[in-house]
VEXMI-220412 format. One record per residue (C-alpha): residue number from 1; x, y, z. Coordinates in nm, 4 decimals, decimal comma. Example, Ala and Ser with C-alpha at 12.3 -4.5 7.8 and 13.67 -1.06 7.14 Angstrom:
VEXMI-220412
+-----+----------+----------+----------+
|   i |        u |        v |        w |
+-----+----------+----------+----------+
|   1 |   1,2300 |  -0,4500 |   0,7800 |
|   2 |   1,3670 |  -0,1060 |   0,7140 |
+-----+----------+----------+----------+
END
This chain:
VEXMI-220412
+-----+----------+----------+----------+
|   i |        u |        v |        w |
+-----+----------+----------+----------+
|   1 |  -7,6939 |  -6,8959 |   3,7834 |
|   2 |  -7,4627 |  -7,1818 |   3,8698 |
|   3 |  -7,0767 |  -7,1377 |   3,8400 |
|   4 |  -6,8058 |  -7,3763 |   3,8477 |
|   5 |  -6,4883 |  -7,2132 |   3,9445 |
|   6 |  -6,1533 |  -7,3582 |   3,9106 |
|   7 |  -5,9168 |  -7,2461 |   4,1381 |
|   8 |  -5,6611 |  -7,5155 |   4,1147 |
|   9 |  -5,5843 |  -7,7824 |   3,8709 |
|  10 |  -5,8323 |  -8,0674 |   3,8490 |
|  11 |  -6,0126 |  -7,9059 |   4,1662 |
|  12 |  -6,3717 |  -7,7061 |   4,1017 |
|  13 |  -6,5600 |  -7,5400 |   4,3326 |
|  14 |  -6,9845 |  -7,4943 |   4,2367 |
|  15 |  -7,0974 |  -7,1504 |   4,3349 |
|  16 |  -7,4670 |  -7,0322 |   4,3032 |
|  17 |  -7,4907 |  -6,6691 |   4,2047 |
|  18 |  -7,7196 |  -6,4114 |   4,2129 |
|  19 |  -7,6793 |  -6,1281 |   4,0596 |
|  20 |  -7,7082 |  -5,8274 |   4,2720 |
|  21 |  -7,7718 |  -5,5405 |   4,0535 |
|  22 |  -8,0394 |  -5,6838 |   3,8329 |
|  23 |  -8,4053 |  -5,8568 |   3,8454 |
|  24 |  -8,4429 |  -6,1005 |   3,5928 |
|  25 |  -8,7443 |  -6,2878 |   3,4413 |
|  26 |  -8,8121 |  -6,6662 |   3,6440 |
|  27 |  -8,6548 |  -6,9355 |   3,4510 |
|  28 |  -8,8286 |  -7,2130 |   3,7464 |
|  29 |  -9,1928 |  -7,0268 |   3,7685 |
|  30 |  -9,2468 |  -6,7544 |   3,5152 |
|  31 |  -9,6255 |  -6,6369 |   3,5612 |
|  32 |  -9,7050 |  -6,6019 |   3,1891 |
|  33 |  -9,5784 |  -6,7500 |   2,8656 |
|  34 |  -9,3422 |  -6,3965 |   2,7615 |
|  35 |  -9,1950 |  -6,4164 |   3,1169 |
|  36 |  -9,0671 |  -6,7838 |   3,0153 |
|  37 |  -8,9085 |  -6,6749 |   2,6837 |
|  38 |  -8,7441 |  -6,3959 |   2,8178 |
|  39 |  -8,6067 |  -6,6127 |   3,0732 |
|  40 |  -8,4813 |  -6,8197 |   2,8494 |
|  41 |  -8,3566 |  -6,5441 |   2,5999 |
|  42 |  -8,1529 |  -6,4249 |   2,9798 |
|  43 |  -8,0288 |  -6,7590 |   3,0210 |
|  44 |  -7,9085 |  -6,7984 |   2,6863 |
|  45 |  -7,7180 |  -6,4394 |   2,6921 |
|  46 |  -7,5653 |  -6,5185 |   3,0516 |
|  47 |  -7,4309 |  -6,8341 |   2,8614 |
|  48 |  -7,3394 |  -6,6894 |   2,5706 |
|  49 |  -7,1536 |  -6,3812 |   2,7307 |
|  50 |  -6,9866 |  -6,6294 |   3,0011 |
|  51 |  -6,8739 |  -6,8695 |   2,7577 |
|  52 |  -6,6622 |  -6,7416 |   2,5109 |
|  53 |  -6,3343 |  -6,8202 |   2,4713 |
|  54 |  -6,1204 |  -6,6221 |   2,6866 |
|  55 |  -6,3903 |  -6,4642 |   2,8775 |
|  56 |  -6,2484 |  -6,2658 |   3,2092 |
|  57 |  -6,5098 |  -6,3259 |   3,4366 |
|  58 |  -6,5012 |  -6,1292 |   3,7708 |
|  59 |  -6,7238 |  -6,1024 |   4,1024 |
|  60 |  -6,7485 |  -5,8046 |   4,2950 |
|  61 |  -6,9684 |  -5,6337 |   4,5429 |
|  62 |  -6,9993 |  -5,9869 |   4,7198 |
|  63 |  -7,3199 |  -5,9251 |   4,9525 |
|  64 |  -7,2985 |  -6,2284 |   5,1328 |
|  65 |  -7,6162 |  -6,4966 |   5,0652 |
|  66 |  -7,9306 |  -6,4405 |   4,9803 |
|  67 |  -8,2605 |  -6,6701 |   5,1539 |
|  68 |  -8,2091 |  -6,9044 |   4,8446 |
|  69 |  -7,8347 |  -6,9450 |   4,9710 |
|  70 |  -7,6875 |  -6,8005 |   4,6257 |
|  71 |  -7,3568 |  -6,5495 |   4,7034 |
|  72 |  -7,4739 |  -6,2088 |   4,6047 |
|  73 |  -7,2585 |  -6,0317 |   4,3540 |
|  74 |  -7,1645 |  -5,7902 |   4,0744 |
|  75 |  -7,0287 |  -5,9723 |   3,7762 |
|  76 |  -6,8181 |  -5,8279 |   3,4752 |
|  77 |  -6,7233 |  -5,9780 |   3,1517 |
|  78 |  -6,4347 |  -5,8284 |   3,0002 |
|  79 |  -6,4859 |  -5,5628 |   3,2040 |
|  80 |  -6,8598 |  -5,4916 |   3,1210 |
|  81 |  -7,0964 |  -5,5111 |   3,4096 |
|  82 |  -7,3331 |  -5,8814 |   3,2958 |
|  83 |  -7,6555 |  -5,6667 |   3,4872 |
|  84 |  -7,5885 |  -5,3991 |   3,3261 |
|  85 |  -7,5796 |  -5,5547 |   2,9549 |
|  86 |  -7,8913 |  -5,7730 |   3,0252 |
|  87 |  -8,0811 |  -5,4325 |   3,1546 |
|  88 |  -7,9841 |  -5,3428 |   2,8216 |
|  89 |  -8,1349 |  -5,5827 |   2,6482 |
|  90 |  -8,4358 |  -5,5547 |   2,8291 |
|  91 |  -8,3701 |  -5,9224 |   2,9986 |
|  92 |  -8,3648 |  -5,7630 |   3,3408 |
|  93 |  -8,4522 |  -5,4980 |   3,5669 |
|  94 |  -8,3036 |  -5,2546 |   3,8046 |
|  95 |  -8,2700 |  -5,4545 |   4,0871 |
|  96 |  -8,3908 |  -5,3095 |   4,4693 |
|  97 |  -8,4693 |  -5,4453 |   4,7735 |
|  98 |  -8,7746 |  -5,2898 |   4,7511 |
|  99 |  -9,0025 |  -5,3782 |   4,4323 |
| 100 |  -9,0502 |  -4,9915 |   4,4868 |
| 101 |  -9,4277 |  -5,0413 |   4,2707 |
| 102 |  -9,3469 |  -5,2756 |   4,0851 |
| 103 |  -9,4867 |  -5,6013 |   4,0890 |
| 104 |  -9,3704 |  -5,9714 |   4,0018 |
| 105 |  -9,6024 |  -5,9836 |   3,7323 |
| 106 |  -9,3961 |  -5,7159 |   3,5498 |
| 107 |  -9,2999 |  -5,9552 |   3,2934 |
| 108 |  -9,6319 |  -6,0149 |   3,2173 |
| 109 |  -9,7634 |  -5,7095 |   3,2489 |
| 110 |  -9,5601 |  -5,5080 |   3,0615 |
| 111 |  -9,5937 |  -5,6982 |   2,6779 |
| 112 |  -9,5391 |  -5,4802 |   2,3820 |
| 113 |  -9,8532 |  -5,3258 |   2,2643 |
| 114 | -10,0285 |  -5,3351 |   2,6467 |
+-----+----------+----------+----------+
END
């Protein structure tokens, strides 16, 4: 997700994040019609969660960039690990660097009732 951080009055700084504890549906090329609302059900809850009033937002566990050039890192909200709550929702995955068996159909392939 993009970020806009304000360090300074009347100065913003874009950031690209990627999360770095969580795999989440593909909002740019879902493989199935499910994977597309879910990403959009993820999008909307990142926004959502981010965007209340008097949300503390923090990054930790900066990894450096990823090969899309997005800084890897943990986020909280309020204290409350973002990953973490979207896992919960089912809007995400356990992230590894490994897919460890699992494909990146597993939006698709995993539908309720298959």
């Amino acid at each position: 997700f993009d970020l806009q951080t304000k360090p300074f009055p009347n100065w913003s700084v874009p950031l690209r994040i990627r999360l770095m504890n969580v795999n989440t549906p593909e909002v740019r090329t879902p493989k199935c019609s499910r994977e597309k609302e879910l990403a959009k059900e993820a999008t909307d809850f990142v926004k959502e969660t981010m965007g209340k009033p008097g949300a503390v937002i923090e990054l930790s566990a900066l990894g450096g960039y990823d090969e899309f050039n997005r800084y890897l890192a943990t986020v909280t909200v309020n204290g409350q690990d973002l990953g973490e709550m979207l896992v919960d929702k089912g809007l995400a995955r356990v992230w590894t660097k490994k897919y460890e068996g699992q494909t990146k159909m597993y939006w698709c392939q995993n539908q309720p009732g298959s």
